[in-house]
LOMIRO-880149 format. One record per residue (C-alpha): x, y, z; residue in one letter; chain. Coordinates in nm, 4 decimals, padded with zeros to 6 digits. Example, Ala and Ser with C-alpha at 12.3 -4.5 7.8 and 13.67 -1.06 7.14 Angstrom:
2
- 01.2300_-00.4500_00.7800_A_A
- 01.3670_-00.1060_00.7140_S_A
//
This chain:
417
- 20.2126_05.0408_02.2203_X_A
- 19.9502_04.9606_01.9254_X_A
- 19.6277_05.1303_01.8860_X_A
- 19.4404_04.8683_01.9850_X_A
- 19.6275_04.9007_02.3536_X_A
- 19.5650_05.2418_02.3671_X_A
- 19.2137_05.2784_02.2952_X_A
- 19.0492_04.9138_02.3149_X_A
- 18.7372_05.0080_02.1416_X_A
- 18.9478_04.9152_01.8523_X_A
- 18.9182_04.5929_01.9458_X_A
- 18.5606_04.5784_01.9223_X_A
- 18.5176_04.8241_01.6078_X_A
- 18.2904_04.6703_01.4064_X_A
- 18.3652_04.5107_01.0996_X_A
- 18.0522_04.5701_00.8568_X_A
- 18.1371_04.7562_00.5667_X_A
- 18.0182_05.0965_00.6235_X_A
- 18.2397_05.1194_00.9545_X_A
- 18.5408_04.9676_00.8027_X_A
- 18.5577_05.1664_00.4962_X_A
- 18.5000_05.4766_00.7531_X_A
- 18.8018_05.3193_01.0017_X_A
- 19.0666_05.2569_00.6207_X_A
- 18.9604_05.6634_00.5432_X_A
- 19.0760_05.7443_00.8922_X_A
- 19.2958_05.5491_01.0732_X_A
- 19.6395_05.7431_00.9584_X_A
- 19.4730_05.9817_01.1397_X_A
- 19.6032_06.1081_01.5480_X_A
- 19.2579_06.1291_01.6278_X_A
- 19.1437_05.8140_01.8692_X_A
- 18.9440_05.5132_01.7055_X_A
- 18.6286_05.5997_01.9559_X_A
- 18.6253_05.9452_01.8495_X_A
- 18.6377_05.8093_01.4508_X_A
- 18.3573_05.5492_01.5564_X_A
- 18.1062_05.7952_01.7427_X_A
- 18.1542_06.0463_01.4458_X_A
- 18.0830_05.7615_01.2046_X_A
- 17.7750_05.6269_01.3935_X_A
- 17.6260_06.0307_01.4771_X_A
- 17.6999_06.0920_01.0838_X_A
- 17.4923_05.7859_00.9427_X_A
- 17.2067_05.8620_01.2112_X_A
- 17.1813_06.2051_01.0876_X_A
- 17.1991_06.0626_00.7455_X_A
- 16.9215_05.7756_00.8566_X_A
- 16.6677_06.0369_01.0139_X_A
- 16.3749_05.9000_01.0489_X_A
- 16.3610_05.6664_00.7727_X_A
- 16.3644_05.4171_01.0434_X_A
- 16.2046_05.3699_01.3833_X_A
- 16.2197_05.1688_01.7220_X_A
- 15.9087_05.1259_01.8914_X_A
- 15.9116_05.0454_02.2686_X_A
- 15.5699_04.9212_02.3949_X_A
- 15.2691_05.0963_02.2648_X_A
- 15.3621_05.4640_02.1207_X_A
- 15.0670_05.6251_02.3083_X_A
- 15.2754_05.5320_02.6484_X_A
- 15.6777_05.5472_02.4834_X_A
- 15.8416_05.7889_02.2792_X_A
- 15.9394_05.6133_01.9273_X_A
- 16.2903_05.5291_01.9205_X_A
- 16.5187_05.7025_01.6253_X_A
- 16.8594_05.6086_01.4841_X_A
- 17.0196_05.9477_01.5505_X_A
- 17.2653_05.9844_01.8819_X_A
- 17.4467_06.3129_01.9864_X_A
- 17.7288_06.3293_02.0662_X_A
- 17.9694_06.4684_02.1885_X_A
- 18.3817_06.4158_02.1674_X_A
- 18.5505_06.5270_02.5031_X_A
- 18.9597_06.6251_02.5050_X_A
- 19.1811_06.8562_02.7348_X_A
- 19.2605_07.1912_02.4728_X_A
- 19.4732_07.1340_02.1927_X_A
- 19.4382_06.7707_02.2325_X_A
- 19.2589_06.4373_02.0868_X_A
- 19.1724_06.6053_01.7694_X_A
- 18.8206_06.6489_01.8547_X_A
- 18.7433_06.8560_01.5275_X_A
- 18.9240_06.6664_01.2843_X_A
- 18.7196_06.3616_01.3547_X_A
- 18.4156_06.5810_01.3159_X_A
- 18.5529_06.7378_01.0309_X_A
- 18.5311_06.3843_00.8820_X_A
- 18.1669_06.3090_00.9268_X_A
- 18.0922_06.6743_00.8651_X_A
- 18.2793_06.6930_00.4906_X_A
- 18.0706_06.3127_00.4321_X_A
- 17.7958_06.4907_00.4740_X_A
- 17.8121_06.7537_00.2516_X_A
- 17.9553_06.5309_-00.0290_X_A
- 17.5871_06.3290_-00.0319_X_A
- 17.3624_06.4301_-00.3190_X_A
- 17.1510_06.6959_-00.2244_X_A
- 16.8196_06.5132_-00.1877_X_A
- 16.9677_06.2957_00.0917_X_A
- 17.2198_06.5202_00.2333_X_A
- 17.1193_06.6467_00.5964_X_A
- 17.0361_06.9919_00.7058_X_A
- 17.3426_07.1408_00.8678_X_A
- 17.2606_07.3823_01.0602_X_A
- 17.3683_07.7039_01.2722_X_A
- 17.6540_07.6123_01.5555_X_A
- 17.5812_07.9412_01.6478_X_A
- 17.1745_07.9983_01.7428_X_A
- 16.9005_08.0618_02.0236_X_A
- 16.5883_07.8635_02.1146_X_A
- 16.4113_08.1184_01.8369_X_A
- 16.6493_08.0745_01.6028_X_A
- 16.6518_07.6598_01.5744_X_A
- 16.2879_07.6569_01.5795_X_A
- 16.2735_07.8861_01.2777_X_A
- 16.5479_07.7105_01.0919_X_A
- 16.3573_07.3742_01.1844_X_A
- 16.0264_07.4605_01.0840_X_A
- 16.0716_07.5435_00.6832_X_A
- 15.7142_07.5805_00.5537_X_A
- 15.6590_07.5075_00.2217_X_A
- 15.4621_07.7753_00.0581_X_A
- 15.1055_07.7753_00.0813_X_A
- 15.0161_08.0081_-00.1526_X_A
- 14.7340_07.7889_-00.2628_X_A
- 14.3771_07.5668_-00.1564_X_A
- 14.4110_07.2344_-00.0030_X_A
- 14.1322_06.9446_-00.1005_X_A
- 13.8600_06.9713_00.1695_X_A
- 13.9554_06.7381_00.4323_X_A
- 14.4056_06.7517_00.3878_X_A
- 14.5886_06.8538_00.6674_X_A
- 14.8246_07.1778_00.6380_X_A
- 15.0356_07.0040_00.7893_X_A
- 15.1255_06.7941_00.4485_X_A
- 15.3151_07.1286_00.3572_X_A
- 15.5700_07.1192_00.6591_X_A
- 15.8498_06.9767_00.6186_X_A
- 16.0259_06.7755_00.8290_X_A
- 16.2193_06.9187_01.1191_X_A
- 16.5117_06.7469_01.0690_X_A
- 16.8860_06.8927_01.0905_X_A
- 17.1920_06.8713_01.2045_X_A
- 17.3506_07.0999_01.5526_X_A
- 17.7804_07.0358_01.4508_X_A
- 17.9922_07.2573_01.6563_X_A
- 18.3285_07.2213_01.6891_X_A
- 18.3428_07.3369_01.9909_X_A
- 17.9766_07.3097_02.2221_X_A
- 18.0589_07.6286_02.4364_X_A
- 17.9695_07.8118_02.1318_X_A
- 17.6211_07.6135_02.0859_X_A
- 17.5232_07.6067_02.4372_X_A
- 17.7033_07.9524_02.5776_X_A
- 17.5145_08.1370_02.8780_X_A
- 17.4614_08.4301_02.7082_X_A
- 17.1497_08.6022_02.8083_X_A
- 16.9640_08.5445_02.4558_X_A
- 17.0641_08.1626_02.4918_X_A
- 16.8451_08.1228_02.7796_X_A
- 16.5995_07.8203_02.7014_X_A
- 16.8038_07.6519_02.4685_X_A
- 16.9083_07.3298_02.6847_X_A
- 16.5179_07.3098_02.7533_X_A
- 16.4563_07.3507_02.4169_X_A
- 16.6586_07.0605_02.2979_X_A
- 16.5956_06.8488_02.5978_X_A
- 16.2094_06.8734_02.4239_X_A
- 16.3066_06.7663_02.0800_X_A
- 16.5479_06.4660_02.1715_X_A
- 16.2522_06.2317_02.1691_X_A
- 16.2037_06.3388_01.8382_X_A
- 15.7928_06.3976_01.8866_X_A
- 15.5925_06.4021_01.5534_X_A
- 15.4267_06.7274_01.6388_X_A
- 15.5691_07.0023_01.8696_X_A
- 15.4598_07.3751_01.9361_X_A
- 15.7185_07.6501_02.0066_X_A
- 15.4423_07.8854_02.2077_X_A
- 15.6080_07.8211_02.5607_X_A
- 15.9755_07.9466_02.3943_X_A
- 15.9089_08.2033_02.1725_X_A
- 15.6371_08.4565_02.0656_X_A
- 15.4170_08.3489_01.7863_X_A
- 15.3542_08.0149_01.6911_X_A
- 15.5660_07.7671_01.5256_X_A
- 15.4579_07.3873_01.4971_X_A
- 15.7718_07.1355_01.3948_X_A
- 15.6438_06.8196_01.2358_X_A
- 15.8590_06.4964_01.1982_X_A
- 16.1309_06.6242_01.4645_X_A
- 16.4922_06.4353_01.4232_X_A
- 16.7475_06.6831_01.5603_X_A
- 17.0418_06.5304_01.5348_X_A
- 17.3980_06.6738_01.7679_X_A
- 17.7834_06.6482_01.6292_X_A
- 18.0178_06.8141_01.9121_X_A
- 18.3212_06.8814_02.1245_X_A
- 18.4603_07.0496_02.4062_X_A
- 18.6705_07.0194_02.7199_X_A
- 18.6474_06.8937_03.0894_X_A
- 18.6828_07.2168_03.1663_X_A
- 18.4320_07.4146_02.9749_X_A
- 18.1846_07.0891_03.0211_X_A
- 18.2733_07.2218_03.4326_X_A
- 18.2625_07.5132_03.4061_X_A
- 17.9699_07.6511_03.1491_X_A
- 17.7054_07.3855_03.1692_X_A
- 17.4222_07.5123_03.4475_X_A
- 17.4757_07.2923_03.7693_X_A
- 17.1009_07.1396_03.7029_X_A
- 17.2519_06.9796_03.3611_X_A
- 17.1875_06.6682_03.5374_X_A
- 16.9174_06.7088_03.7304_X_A
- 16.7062_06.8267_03.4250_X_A
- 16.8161_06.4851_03.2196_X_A
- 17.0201_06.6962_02.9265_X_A
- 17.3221_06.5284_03.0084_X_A
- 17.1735_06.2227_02.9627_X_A
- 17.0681_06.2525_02.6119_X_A
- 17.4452_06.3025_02.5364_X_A
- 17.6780_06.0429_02.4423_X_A
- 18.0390_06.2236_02.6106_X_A
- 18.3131_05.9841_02.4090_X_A
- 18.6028_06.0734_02.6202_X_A
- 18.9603_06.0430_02.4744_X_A
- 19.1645_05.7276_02.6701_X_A
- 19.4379_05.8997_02.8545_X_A
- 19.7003_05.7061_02.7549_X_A
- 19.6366_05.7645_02.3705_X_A
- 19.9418_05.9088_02.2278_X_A
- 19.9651_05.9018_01.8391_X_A
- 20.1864_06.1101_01.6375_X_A
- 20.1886_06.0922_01.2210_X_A
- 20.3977_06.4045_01.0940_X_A
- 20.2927_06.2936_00.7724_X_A
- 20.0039_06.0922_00.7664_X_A
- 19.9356_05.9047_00.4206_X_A
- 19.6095_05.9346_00.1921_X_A
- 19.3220_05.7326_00.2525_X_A
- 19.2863_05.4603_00.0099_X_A
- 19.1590_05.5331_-00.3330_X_A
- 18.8204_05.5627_-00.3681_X_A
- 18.7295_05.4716_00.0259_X_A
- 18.4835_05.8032_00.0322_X_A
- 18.2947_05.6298_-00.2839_X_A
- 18.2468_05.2742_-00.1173_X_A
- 18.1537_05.4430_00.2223_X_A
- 17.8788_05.6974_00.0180_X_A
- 17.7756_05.3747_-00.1838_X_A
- 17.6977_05.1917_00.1352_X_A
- 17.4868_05.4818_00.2528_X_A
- 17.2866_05.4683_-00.0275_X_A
- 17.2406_05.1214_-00.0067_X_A
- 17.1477_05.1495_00.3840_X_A
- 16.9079_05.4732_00.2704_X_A
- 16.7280_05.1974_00.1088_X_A
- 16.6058_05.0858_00.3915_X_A
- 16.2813_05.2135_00.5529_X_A
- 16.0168_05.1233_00.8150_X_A
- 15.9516_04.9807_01.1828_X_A
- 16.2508_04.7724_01.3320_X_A
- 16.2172_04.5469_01.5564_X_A
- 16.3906_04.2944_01.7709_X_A
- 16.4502_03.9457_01.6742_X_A
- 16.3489_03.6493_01.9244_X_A
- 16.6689_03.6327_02.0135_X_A
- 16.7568_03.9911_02.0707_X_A
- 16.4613_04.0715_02.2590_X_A
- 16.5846_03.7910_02.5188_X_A
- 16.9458_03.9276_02.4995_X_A
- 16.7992_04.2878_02.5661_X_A
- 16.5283_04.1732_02.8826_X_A
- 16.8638_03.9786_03.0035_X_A
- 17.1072_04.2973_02.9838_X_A
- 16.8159_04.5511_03.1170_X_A
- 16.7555_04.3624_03.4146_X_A
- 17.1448_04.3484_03.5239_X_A
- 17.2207_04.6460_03.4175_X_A
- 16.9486_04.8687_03.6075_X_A
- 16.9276_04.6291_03.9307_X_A
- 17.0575_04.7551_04.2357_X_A
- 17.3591_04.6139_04.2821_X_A
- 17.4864_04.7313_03.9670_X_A
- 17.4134_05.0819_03.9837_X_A
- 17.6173_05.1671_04.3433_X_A
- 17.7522_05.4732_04.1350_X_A
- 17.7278_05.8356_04.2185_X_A
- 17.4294_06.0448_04.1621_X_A
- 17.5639_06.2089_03.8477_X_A
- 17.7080_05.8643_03.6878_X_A
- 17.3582_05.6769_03.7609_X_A
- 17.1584_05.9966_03.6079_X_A
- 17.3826_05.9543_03.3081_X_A
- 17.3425_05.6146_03.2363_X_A
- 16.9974_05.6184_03.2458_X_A
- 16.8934_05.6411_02.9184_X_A
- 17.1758_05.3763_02.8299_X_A
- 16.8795_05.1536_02.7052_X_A
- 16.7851_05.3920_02.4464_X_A
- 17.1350_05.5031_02.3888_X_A
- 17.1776_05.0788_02.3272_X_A
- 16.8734_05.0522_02.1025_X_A
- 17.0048_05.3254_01.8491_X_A
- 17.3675_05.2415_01.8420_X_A
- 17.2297_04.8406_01.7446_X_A
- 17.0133_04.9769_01.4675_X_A
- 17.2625_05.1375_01.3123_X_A
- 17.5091_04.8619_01.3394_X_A
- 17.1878_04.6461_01.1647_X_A
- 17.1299_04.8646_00.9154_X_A
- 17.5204_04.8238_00.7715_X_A
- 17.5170_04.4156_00.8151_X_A
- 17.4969_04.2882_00.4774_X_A
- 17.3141_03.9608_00.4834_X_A
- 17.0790_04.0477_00.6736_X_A
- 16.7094_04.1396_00.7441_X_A
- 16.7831_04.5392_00.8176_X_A
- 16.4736_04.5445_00.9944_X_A
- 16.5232_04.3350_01.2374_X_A
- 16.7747_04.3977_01.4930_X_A
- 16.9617_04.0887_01.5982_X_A
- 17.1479_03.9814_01.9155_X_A
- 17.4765_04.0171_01.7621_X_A
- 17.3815_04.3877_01.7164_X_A
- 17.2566_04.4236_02.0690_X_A
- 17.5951_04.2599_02.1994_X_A
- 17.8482_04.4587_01.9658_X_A
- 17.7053_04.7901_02.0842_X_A
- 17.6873_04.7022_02.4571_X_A
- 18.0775_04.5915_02.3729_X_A
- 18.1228_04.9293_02.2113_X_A
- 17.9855_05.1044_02.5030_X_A
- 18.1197_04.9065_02.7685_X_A
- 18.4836_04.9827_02.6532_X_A
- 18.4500_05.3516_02.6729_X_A
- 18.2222_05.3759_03.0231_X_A
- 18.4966_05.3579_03.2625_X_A
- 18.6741_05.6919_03.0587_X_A
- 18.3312_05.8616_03.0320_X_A
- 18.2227_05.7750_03.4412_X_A
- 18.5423_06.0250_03.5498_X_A
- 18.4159_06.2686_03.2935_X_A
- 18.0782_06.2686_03.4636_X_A
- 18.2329_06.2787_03.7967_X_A
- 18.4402_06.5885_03.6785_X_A
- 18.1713_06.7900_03.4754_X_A
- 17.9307_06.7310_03.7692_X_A
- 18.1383_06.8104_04.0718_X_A
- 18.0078_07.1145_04.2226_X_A
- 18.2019_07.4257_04.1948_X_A
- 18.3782_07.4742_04.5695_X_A
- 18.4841_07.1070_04.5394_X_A
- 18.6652_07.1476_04.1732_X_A
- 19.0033_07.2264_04.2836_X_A
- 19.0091_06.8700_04.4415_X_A
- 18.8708_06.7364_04.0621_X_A
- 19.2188_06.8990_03.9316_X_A
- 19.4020_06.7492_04.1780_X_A
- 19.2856_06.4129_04.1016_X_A
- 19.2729_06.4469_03.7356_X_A
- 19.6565_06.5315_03.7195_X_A
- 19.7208_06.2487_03.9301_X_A
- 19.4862_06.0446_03.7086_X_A
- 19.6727_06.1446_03.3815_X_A
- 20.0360_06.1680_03.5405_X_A
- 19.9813_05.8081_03.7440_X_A
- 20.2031_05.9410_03.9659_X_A
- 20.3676_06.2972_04.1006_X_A
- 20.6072_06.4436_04.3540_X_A
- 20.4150_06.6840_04.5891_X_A
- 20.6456_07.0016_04.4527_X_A
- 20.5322_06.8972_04.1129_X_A
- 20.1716_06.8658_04.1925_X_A
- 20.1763_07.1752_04.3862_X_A
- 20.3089_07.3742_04.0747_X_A
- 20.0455_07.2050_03.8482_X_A
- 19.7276_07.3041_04.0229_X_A
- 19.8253_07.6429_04.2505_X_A
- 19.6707_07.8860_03.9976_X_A
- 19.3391_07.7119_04.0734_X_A
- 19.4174_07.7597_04.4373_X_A
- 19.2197_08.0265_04.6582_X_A
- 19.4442_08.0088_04.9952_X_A
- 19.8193_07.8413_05.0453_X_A
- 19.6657_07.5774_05.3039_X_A
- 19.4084_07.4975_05.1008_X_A
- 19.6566_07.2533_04.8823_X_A
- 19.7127_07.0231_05.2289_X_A
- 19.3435_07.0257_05.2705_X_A
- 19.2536_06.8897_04.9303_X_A
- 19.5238_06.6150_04.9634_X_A
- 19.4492_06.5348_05.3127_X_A
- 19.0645_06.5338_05.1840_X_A
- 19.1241_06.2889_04.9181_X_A
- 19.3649_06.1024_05.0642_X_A
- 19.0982_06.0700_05.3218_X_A
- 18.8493_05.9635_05.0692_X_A
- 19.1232_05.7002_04.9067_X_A
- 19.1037_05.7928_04.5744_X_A
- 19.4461_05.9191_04.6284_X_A
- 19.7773_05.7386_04.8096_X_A
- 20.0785_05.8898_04.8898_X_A
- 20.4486_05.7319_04.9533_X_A
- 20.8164_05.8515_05.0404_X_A
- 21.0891_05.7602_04.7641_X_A
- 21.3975_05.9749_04.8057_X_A
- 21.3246_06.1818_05.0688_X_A
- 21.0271_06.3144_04.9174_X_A
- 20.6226_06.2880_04.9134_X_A
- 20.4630_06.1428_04.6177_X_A
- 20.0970_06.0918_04.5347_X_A
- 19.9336_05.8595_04.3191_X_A
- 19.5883_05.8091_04.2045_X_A
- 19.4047_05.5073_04.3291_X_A
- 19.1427_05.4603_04.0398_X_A
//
């Protein structure tokens, strides 16, 4: 089976030449093309900042739109190579010059913490002109969250209390913000562009984000690239990239860094966009659960930023205008890895007496299909009674998301989805 068959977002991987360099320096890799692409599109919106803006209707009324999604890459343990492709972006990053190279900061912190590391005040050790600001001396709060693994960012240890609020604030990266409702003494962020780079597992996704993840609209802010579960890649010795790939890819970044100003939709695009809203948020297209619907709805902006980056690499083009063809290619981009990401949602939101069912169907999901003995000896540690197996596949069974047949004298089961 090719790549391409495996994980079809390879099939719509764009071609510009800042992706495809990124794609040659990878793709010996084991690590899934989404997982390569997300990384390459969260690294050059980090990179970006807020050298470039979207603005949505008047920005007294919307929040202006930045280039920078979070993200984060989502694998059972020990699988997918969720850091590696990280690693990529991450090592990119630091090989920029200094004056354009992002802020990494802490995967380790507290509410207290990130505002402090955020805020960097220039020294003021000296009079202002009558009339200036202080403000002119802060810097901008710009940085980047990577963490390898997001149960050590977002942990529920008792001094991390605050810190989903916290960044739930500074998504919409606001041009002022003032820390005195999450931490004593007062610290004012200017320019905010926070910028996320993660991975986890279903499980700790399950099992450590608060049940309210939703409900609040954090988990919405979050891009959750799922890897395809039938992506199996294996390269015991994968060759080098091509010479000098990092240079052309670092070369186009400086080129793109160029670039600065208001973007803003061309004729075209802005009919392509009104067209895609309107299906995509009617009523008849959003017959999805409550935690799939509260996840897609930021799509729009999540739509917006992925098609400004894929403007600002287009070479013969104007940068700041966003075209259809970048509209389309990220609602292509998107649309291939939805399907993946809904049963993610559906697993990370399912509420913790009915998760024992979620295993069930998720080894059924990845297994296609299982004798009952073998099902049984997957999922009994995660059991809390003997009967409570025949419940859960009576239950689902119920619900047809799962089908069972006899082959051989014995039950099998089978996932419907």
């Amino acid at each position: 089976m090719s790549d391409a068959d495996m994980d079809k977002l390879l099939r719509v991987f764009p071609t510009t030449p800042y992706f495809h360099y990124y794609y040659e320096m990878v793709k010996h890799s084991e690590a899934c093309p989404r997982f390569h692409f997300f990384t390459a599109a969260a690294t050059l919106g980090a990179i970006v900042s807020r050298r470039v803006f979207f603005q949505m209707g008047s920005s007294e009324t919307f929040p202006t739109i930045y280039p920078n999604p979070w993200i984060v890459l989502v694998a059972p343990q020990g699988q997918g190579h969720k850091s590696t492709a990280l690693g990529v972006g991450n090592r990119l990053m630091n090989a920029l010059p200094e004056h354009i190279r992002p802020n990494m900061l802490a995967a380790k912190t507290t509410p207290e913490a990130l505002v402090k590391a955020l805020s960097n005040v220039e020294d003021k050790d000296f009079a202002l002109p009558g009339g200036i600001p202080s403000a002119v001396l802060q810097k901008s709060a710009t940085g980047v969250l990577y963490s390898s693994e997001l149960g050590v960012l977002l942990g529920r240890e008792k001094y991390n209390t605050g810190l989903i609020a916290l960044l739930t604030d500074l998504y919409d990266c606001p041009d002022k913000w003032d820390s005195d409702t999450i931490m004593r003494g007062s610290h004012c962020l200017y320019g905010v562009c926070l910028s996320i780079m993660g991975a986890s597992t279903p499980e700790w996704l399950q099992t450590m984000l608060p049940q309210d993840a939703f409900k609040g609209g954090f988990m919405s802010r979050l891009l959750l690239i799922t890897m395809p579960h039938q992506w199996e890649k294996r390269i015991p010795c994968p060759p080098p990239s091509p010479l000098g790939i990092r240079e052309k890819i670092l070369a186009e970044i400086e080129d793109i860094l160029t670039v600065t100003g208001r973007m803003t939709f061309s004729p075209e695009a802005e009919v392509y966009f009104n067209d895609w809203y309107m299906k995509f948020y009617s009523r008849d297209r959003l017959i999805v659960s409550g935690a799939v619907a509260a996840y897609m709805e930021r799509r729009q902006t999540h739509l917006i930023r992925l098609a400004m980056l894929i403007q600002l690499t287009m070479k013969d083009k104007h940068k700041l205008k966003i075209s259809a063809d970048a509209l389309k290619q990220a609602q292509e981009l998107f649309d291939t890895v939805d399907e993946d990401t809904s049963k993610i949602i559906d697993f990370v939101a399912t509420e913790p007496h009915m998760r024992q069912a979620q295993i069930i169907l998720e080894f059924l999901r990845h297994h296609k299909r299982l004798p009952e003995d073998e099902l049984l000896r997957l999922s009994w540690r995660t059991l809390n009674q003997p009967r409570q197996f025949q419940e859960l596949i009576a239950m689902l069974a119920k619900a047809k998301v799962i089908e069972g047949d006899i082959s051989g004298g014995k039950m099998f089961w089978s996932s419907t989805e």
